[in-house]
C-alpha positions as CSV (number, residue, x, y, z in Angstrom):
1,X,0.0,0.0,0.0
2,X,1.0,3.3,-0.7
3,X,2.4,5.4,2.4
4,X,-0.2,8.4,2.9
5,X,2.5,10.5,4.7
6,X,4.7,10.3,2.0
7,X,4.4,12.7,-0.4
8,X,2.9,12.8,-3.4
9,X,5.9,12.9,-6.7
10,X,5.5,15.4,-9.1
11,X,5.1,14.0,-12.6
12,X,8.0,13.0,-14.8
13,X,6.5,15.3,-17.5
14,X,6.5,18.1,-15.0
15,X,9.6,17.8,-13.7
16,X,11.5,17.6,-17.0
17,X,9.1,20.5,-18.9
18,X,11.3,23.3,-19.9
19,X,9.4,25.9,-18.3
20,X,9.2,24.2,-15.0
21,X,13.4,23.8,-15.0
22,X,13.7,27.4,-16.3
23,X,11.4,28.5,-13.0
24,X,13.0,26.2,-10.4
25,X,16.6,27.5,-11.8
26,X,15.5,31.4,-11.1
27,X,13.7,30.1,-8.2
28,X,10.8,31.9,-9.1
29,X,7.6,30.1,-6.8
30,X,5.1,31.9,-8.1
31,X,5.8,30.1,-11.8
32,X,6.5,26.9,-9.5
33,X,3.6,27.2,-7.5
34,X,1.2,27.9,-10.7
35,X,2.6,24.7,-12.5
36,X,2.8,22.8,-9.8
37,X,-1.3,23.4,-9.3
38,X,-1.7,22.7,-13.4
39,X,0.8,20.0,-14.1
40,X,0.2,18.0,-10.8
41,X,-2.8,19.0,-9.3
42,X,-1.5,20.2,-6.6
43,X,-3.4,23.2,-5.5
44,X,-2.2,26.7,-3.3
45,X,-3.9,25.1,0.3
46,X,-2.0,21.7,-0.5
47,X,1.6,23.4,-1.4
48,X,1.2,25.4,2.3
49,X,0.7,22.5,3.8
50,X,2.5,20.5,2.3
51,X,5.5,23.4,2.8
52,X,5.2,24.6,5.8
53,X,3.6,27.6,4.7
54,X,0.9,30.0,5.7
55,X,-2.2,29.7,2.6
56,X,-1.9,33.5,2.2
57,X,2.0,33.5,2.2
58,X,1.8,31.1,-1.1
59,X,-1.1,33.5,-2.2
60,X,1.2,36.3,-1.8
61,X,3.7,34.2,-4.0
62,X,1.5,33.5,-6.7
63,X,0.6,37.0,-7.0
64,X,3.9,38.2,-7.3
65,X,3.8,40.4,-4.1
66,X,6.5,38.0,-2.1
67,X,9.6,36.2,-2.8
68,X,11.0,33.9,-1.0
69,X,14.6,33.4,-0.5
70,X,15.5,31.9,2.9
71,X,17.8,28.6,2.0
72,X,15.5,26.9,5.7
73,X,11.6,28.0,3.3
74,X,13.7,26.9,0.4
75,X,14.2,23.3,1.2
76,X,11.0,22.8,2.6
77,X,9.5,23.4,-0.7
78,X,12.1,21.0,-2.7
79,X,11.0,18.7,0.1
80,X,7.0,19.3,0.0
81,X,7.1,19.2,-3.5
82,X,9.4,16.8,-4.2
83,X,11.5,18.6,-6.4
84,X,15.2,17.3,-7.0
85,X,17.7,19.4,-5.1
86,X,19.6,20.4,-8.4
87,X,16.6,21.8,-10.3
88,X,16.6,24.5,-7.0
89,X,20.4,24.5,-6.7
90,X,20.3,22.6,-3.4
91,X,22.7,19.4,-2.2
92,X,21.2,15.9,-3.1
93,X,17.9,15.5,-0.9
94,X,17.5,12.5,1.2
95,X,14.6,11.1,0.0
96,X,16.2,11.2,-3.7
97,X,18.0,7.9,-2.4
98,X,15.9,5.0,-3.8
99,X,13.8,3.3,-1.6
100,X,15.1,0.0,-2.2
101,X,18.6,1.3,-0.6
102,X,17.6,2.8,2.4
103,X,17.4,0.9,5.8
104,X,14.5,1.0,7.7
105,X,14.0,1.2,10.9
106,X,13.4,-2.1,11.7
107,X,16.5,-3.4,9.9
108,X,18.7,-1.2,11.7
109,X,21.0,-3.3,14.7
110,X,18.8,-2.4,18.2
111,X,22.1,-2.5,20.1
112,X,23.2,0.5,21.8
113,X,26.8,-0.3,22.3
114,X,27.8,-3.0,19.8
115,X,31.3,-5.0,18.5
116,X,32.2,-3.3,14.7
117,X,33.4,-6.9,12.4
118,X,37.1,-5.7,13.3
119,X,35.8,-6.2,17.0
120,X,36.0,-2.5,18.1
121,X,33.1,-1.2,20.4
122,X,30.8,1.5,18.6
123,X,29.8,4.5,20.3
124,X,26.0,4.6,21.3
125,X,23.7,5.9,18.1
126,X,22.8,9.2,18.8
127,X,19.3,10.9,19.6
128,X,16.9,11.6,16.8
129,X,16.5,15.3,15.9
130,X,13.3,15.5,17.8
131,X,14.5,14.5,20.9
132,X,17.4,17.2,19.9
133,X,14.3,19.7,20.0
134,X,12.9,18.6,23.4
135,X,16.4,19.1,24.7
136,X,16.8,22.0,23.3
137,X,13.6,23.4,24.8
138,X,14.4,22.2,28.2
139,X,17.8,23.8,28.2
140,X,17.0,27.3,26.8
141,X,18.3,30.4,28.3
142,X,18.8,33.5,27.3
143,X,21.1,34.8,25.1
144,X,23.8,37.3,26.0
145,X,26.5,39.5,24.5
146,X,28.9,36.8,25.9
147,X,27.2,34.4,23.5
148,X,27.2,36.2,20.4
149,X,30.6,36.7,21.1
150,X,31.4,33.0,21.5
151,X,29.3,32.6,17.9
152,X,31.7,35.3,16.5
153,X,34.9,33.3,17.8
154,X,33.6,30.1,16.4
155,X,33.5,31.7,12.7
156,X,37.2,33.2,12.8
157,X,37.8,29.8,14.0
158,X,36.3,28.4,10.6
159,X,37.6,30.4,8.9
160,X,41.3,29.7,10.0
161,X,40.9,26.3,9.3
162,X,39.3,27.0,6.2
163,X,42.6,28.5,5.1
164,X,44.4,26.0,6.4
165,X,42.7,22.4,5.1
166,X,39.6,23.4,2.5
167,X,36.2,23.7,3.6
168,X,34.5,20.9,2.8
169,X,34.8,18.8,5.9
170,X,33.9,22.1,8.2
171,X,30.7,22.5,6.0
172,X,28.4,20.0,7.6
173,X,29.2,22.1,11.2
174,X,28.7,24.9,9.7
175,X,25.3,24.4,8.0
176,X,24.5,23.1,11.6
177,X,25.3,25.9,13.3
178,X,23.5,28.5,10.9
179,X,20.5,26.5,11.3
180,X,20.9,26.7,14.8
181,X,20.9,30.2,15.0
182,X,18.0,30.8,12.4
183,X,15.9,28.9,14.2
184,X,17.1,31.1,17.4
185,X,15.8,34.0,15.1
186,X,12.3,33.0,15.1
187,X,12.1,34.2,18.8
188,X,11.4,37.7,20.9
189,X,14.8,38.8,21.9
190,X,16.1,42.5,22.6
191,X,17.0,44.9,19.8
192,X,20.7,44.3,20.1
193,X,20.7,40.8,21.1
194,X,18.5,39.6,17.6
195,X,21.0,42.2,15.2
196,X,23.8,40.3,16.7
197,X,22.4,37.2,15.6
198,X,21.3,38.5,12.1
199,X,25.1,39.5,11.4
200,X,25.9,36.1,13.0
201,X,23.3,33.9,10.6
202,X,24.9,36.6,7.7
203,X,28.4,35.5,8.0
204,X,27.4,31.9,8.5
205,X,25.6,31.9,5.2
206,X,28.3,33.8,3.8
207,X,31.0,31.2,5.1
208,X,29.0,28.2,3.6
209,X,28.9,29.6,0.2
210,X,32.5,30.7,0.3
211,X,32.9,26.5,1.3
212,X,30.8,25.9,-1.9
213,X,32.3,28.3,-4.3
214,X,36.1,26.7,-3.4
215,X,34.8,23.4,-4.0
216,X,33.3,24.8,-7.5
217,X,29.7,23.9,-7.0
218,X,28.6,27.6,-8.3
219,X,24.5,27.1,-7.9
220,X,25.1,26.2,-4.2
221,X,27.4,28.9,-3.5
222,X,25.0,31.6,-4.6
223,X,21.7,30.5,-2.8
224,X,24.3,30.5,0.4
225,X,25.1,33.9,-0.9
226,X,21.6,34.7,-1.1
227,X,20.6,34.1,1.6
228,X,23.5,35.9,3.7
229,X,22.6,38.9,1.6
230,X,18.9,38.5,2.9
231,X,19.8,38.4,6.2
232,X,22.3,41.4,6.1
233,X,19.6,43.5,4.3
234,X,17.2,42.5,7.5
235,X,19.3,44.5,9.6
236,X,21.0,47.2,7.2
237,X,24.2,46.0,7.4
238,X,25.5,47.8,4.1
239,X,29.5,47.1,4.7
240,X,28.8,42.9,5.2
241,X,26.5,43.2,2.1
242,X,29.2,44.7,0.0
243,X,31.0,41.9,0.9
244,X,28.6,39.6,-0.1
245,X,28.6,41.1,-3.4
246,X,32.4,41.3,-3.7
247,X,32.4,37.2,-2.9
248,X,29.7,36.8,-5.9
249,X,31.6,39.4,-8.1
250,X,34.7,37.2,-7.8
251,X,32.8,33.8,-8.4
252,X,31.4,35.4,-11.6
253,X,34.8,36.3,-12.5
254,X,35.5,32.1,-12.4
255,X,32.6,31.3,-14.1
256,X,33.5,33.6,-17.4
257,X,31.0,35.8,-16.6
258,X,33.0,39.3,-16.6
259,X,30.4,41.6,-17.3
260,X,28.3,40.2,-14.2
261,X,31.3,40.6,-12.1
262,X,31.6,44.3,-12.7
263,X,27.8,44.6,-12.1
264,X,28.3,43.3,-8.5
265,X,31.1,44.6,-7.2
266,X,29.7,47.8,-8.2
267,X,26.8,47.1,-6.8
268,X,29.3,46.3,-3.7
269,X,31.2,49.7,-3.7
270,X,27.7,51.6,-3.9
271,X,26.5,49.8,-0.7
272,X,30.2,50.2,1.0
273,X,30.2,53.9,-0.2
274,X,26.7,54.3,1.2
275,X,27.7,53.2,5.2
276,X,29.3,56.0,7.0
277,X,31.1,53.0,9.0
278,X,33.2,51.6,5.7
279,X,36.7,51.8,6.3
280,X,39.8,52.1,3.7
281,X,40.7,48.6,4.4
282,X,36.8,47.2,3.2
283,X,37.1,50.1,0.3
284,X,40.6,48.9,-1.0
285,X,39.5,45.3,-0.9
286,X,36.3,46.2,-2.9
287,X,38.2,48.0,-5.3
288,X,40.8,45.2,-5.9
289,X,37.7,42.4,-6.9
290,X,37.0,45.7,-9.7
291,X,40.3,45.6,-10.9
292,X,40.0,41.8,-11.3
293,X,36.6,42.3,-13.7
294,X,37.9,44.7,-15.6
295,X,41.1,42.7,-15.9
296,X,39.0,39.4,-17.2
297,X,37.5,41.9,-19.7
298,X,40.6,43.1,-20.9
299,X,39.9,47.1,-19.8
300,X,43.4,47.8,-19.4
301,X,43.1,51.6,-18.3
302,X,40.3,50.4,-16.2
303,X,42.1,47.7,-14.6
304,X,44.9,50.6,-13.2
305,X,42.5,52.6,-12.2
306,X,40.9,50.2,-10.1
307,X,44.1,49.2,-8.7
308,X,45.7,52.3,-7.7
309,X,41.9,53.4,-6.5
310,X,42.9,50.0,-4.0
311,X,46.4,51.2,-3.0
312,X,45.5,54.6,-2.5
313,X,42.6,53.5,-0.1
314,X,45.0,51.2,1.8
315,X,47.2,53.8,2.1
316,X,45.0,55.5,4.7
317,X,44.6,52.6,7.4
318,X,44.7,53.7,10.5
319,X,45.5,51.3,13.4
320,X,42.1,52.7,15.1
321,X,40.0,51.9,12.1
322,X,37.1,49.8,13.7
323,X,37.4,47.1,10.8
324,X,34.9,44.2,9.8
325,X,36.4,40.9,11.5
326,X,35.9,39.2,8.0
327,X,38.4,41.7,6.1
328,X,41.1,41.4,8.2
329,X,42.5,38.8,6.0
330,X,43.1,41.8,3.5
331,X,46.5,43.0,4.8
332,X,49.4,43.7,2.3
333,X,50.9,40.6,1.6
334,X,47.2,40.0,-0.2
335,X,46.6,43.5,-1.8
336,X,50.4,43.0,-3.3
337,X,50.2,39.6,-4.3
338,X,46.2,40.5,-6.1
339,X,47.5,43.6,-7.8
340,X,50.1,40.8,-9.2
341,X,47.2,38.8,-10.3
342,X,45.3,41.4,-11.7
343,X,48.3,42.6,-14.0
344,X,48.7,38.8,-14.7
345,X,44.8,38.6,-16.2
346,X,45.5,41.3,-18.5
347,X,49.0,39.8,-19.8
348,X,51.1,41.6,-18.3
349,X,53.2,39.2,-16.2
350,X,56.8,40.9,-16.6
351,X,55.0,43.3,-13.9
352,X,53.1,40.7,-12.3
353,X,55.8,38.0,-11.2
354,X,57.8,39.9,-8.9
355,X,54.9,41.2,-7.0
356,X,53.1,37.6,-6.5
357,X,56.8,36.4,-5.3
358,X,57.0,39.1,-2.9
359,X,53.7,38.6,-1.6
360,X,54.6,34.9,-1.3
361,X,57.5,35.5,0.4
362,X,55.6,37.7,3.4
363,X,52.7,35.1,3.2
364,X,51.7,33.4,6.2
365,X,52.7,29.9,6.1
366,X,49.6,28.6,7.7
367,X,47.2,29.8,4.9
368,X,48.1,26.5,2.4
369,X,45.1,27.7,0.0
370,X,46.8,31.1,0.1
371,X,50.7,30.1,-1.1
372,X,49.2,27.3,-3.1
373,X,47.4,29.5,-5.2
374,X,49.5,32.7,-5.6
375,X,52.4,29.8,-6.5
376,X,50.8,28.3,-9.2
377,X,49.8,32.3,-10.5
378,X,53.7,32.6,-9.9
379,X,54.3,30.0,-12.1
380,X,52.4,30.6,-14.9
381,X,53.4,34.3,-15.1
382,X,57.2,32.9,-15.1
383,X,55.9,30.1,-17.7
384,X,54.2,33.3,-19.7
385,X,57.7,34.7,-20.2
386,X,59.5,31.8,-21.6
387,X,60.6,30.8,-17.7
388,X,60.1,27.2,-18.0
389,X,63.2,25.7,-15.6
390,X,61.9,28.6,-13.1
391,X,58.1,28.2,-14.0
392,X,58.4,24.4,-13.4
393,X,60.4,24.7,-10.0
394,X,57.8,27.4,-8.8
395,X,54.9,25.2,-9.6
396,X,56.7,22.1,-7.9
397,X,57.0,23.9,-4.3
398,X,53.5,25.0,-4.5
399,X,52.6,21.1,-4.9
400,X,53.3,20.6,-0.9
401,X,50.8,23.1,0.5
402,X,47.9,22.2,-2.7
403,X,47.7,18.8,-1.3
404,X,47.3,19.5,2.1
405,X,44.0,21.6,1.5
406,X,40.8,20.2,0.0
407,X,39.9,23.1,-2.9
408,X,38.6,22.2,-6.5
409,X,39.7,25.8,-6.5
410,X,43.3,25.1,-6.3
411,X,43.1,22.1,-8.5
412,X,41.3,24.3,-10.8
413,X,44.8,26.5,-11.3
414,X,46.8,23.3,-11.0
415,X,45.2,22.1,-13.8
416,X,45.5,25.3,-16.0
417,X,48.9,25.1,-15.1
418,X,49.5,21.8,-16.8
419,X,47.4,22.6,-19.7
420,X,49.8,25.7,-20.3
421,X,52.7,22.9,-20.6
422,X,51.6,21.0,-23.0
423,X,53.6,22.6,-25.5
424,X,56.9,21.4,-23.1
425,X,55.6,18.2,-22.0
426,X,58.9,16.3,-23.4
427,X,61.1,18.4,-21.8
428,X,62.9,17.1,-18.6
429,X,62.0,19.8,-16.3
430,X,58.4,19.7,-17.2
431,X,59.0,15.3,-16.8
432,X,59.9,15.9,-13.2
433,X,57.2,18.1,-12.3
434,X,55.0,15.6,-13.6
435,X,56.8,12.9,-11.5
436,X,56.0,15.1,-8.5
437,X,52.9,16.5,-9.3
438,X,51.6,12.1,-9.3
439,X,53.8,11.9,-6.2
440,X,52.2,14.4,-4.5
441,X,48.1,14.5,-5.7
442,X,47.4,11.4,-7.2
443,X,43.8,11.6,-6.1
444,X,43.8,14.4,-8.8
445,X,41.2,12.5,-11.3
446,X,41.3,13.5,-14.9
447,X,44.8,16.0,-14.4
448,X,47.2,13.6,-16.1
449,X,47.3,10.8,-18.2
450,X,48.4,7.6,-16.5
């Protein structure tokens, strides 16, 4: 017999019309909702319930007088409806697993301590998320400055070891820990206490689709990104929104899409420009991510604008500027070693290698993504000016600190790297990089032929 809590699947036809991918890829409900009610019968009262939703919110929807862009309101829908988590830019769902290979409860081992088949004890399973809830419940208090303080220390924490070993083994905790603090939003707290948490929730969301946009999975990143800039916009915060912006500016920048790049991070200096808190640090950094989209379109007079416009503002830091915590990273190891970059998009790499080898140089040697990636832009600017011996030497110490960090990103340039070879593949110093490069990152699938 069928299971009447399960929901109901969306046709086949539906799910594969044109229209109804073309809507689910905008995210636009109130297309979604209207085909959902004329290509599976599903009608407005049955998508709130079936959503989590109030009738008159999906009313609203259909109209076109609300849009929803929450990542928590977001996956209930893909859930109610039972729409595959890539037509909405969302992880694999759970219940896209087949039937036939998940375990049911019953099938599960009852044992709460139990011998593994190499005869090591297993820990207890852990309670179910409802029981989570109860807890949760029976151990509230209130929130303090002390807490949003721990919260802020927990995300420079992330971030550190972000830097240090790739982001997608932190993601799970920190998916957890935005949805902890969303869920704390949905309660009466003071004035000061709920913005905390609202810049707290921001960065989260921020953090998870900087996780996303390293590993390369673009849709993910930006409905991360999304929602961070929703939750920034709830409580004004122009400077963190600029920098949500900048971190979508740059991702269009990998993904080819130049003229989109330039829109955000303009987009990003008018919101910066507009806050009477920005300070020259945020304002240089913002005007560094210009000088890279105008680089990737090949506006050279542009492009040295933009990056004088990014020295000049770093040249008035004060030590009492009252900074964002997330732009500290910029100091001037990084502006140096991006203006190197930049001149290296636009060809210019006579100019470009000796500033990426000084930043390098200054670099701190904790940050693997960080000298990983400015070597391999080292190397290619060298390999750009007939540099191979040096090219291939640079690209062979940046091996080390690549494989200790998990980043499609790095790969990405690694990869690029090696393309840019091919012309030199016979030649003994490009032979022994090869021998390294399988030494070091043979889980590298695809890089080179075996």
């Amino acid at each position: 017999m069928p299971d009447a809590d399960r929901p109901q699947e969306l046709p086949a036809k539906l799910l594969t019309d044109p229209e109804m991918i073309n809507a689910c890829r905008a995210r636009d409900f109130a297309r979604v909702f209207r085909l959902v009610k004329t290509g599976a019968g599903i009608y407005p009262s049955m998508i709130a319930r079936r959503c989590d939703l109030t009738p008159s919110r999906v009313g609203e929807v259909i109209a076109g007088q609300r849009r929803l862009s929450h990542m928590d309101v977001i996956e209930r829908i893909a859930d109610g409806l039972r729409i595959p988590g890539h037509m909405l830019g969302l992880a694999r769902r759970t219940w896209e697993t087949p039937q036939a290979l998940v375990v049911t409860e019953r099938e599960a081992p009852q044992e709460s301590e139990s011998e593994s088949e190499s005869g090591q004890r297993t820990p207890a399973s852990l309670p179910g998320p409802d029981v989570d809830s109860i807890l949760a419940l029976a151990t509230r208090t209130s929130l303090s400055a002390a807490t949003l303080e721990a919260f802020r220390s927990s995300i420079e924490d992330y971030w550190r070891r972000d830097d240090q070993h790739g982001g997608e083994a932190l993601r799970p905790a920190i998916v957890g820990q935005l949805r902890y603090v969303v869920g704390l939003l949905k309660e009466s707290r003071p004035p000061s206490i709920q913005n905390g948490l609202y810049q707290i929730a921001a960065e989260l969301a921020r953090l998870v689709g900087w996780t996303y946009f390293d590993a390369r999975q673009y849709n993910q990143a930006r409905a991360y990104f999304t929602e961070a800039l929703q939750l920034a916009t709830e409580v004004d915060d122009r400077q963190f929104i600029a920098n949500v912006l900048a971190c979508m500016s740059l991702q269009a920048t990998y993904q080819d899409k130049p003229a989109d790049s330039l829109a955000l991070v303009a987009a990003a200096q008018d919101q910066a420009r507009s806050s009477l808190g920005s300070t020259p640090r945020v304002l240089s950094m913002l005007s560094m991510r210009e000088a890279f989209a105008h680089a990737t379109l090949g506006n050279r007079d542009s492009t040295h604008r933009a990056i004088g416009e990014a020295h000049h503002q770093f040249g008035q830091i004060q030590t009492s500027d009252l900074d964002p915590s997330w732009v500290t990273y910029f100091n001037e190891p990084k502006l140096i070693a991006d203006t190197g970059i930049a001149h290296g998009r636009l060809g210019e790499a006579e100019t470009a290698e000796p500033l990426i080898a000084d930043a390098l140089r200054r670099e701190d040697r904790t940050n693997q993504r960080g000298r990983a990636f400015h070597a391999f832009w080292l190397a290619r600017t060298q390999l750009d000016q007939g540099k191979l011996d040096q090219a291939c030497r640079t690209a062979t110490q940046a091996l080390e600190p690549a494989s200790a960090v998990a980043s499609e990103r790095v790969s990405g340039h690694l990869r690029e790297f090696y393309d840019q070879l091919a012309p030199h593949r016979q030649e003994p110093v490009a032979l022994a990089f090869e021998a390294r490069l399988r030494e070091f990152l043979p889980p590298v699938s695809g890089l080179i032929r075996p």
